[in-house]
C-alpha positions as CSV (number, residue, x, y, z in Angstrom):
1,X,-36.7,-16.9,22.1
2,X,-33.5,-18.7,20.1
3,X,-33.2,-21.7,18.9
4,X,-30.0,-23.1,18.2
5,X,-28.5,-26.3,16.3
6,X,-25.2,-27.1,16.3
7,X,-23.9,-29.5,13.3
8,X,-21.0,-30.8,12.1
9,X,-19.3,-32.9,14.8
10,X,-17.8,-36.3,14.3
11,X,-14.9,-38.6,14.3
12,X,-11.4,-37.3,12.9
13,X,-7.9,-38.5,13.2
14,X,-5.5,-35.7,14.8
15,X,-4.6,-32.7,12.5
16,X,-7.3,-33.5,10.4
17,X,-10.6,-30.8,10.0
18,X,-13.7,-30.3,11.1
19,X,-16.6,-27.1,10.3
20,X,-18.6,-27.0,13.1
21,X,-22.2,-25.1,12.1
22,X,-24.8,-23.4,14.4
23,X,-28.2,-22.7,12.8
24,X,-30.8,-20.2,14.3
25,X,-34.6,-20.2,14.5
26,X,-36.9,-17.7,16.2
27,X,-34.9,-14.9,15.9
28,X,-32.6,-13.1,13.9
29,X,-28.6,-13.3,15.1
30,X,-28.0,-10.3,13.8
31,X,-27.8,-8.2,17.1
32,X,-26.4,-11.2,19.3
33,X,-22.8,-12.1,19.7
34,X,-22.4,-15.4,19.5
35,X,-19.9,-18.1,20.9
36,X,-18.5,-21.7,20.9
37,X,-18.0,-23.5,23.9
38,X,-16.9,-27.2,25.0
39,X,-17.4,-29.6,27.5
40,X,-15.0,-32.7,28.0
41,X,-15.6,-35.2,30.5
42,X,-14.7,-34.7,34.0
43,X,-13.3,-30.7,32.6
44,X,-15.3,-27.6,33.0
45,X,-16.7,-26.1,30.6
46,X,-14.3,-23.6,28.5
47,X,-14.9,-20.7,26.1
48,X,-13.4,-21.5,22.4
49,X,-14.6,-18.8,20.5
50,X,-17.1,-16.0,20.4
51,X,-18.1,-12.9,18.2
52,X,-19.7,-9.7,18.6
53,X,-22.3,-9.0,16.6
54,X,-21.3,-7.5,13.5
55,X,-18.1,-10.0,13.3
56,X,-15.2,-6.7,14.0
57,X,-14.5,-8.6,17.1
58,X,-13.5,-12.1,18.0
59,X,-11.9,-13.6,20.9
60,X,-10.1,-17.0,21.3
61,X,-8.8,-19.3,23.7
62,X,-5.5,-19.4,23.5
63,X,-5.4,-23.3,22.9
64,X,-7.0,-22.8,19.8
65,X,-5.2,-19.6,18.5
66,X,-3.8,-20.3,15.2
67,X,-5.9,-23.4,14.4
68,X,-9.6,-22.3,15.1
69,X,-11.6,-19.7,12.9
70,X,-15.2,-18.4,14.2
71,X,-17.2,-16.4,11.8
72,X,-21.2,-15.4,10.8
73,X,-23.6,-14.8,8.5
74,X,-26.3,-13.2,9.6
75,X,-27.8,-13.1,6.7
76,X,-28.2,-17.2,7.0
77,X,-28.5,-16.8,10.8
78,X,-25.6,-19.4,11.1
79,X,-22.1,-19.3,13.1
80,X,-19.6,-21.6,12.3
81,X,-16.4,-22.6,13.8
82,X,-13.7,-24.5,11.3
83,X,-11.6,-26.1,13.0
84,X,-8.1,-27.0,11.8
85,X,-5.2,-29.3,13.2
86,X,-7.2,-30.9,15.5
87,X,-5.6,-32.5,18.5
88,X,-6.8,-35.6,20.9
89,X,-7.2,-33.0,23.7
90,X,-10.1,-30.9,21.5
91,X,-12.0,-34.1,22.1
92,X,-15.2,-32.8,23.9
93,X,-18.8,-31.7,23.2
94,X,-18.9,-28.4,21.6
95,X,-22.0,-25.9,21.9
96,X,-22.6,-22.3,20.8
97,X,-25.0,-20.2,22.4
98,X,-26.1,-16.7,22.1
99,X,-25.8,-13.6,24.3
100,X,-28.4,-10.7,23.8
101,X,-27.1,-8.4,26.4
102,X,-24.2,-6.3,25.0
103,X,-23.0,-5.0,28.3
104,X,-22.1,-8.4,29.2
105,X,-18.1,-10.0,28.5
106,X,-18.8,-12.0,25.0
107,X,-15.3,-13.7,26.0
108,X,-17.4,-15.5,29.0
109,X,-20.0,-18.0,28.8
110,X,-22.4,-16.6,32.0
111,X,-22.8,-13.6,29.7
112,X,-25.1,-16.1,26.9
113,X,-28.7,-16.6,27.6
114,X,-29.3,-18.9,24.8
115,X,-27.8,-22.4,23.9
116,X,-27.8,-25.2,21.8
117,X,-28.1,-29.1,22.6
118,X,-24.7,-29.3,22.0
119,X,-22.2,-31.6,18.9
120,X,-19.8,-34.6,20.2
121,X,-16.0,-33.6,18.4
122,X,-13.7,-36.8,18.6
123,X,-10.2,-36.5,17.6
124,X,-8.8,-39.6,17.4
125,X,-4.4,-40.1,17.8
């Protein structure tokens, strides 16, 4: 079993920056590729970012292309996701969850098993 805790969400002004964290317990990350996802009211919810494994592949939406960075450390059992130039419509709650089974698409979020209670991000105009 994985335990996840995201951090890091607040209140910004638009173009301003937020580091978004996800800490680990139970297991090691180190074999799981791990992705962000967010929920805004009334929206489904939408793949931001994800990584395989050892970090040689990453995948983002193309809203955030150019202005979101996801990255690991296995070694700390933590994925973050910075999070420049931030935009009213990045408002949401943000979660990143885990996927154990490599045969399934990192890039969607029915392929993750585990997942984390989840960090409000308001961007303010």
């Amino acid at each position: 079993q994985v335990q996840l805790v995201e951090s890091g969400g607040g209140l910004v002004q638009a173009g301003g920056s937020l580091r978004l964290s996800c800490a680990a317990s139970g297991r090691t990350l180190s074999s799981y590729a791990m992705g962000w996802f967010r929920q805004a009211p009334g929206k489904e919810r939408e793949t931001v970012a994800a990584i395989t494994w050892s970090g040689r592949n990453t995948y983002y939406a193309d809203s955030v292309k150019g202005r979101f960075t996801i990255s690991r450390d296995n070694a700390k059992n933590t994925v973050y996701l910075q999070m420049n130039s931030l935009k009213p419509e990045d408002t949401a709650v943000y979660y990143c969850a885990a996927r154990s089974d490599s045969r399934m698409d990192f890039r969607r979020s029915y392929a993750y098993d585990y997942w984390g209670q989840g960090t409000q991000v308001t961007v303010s105009s």
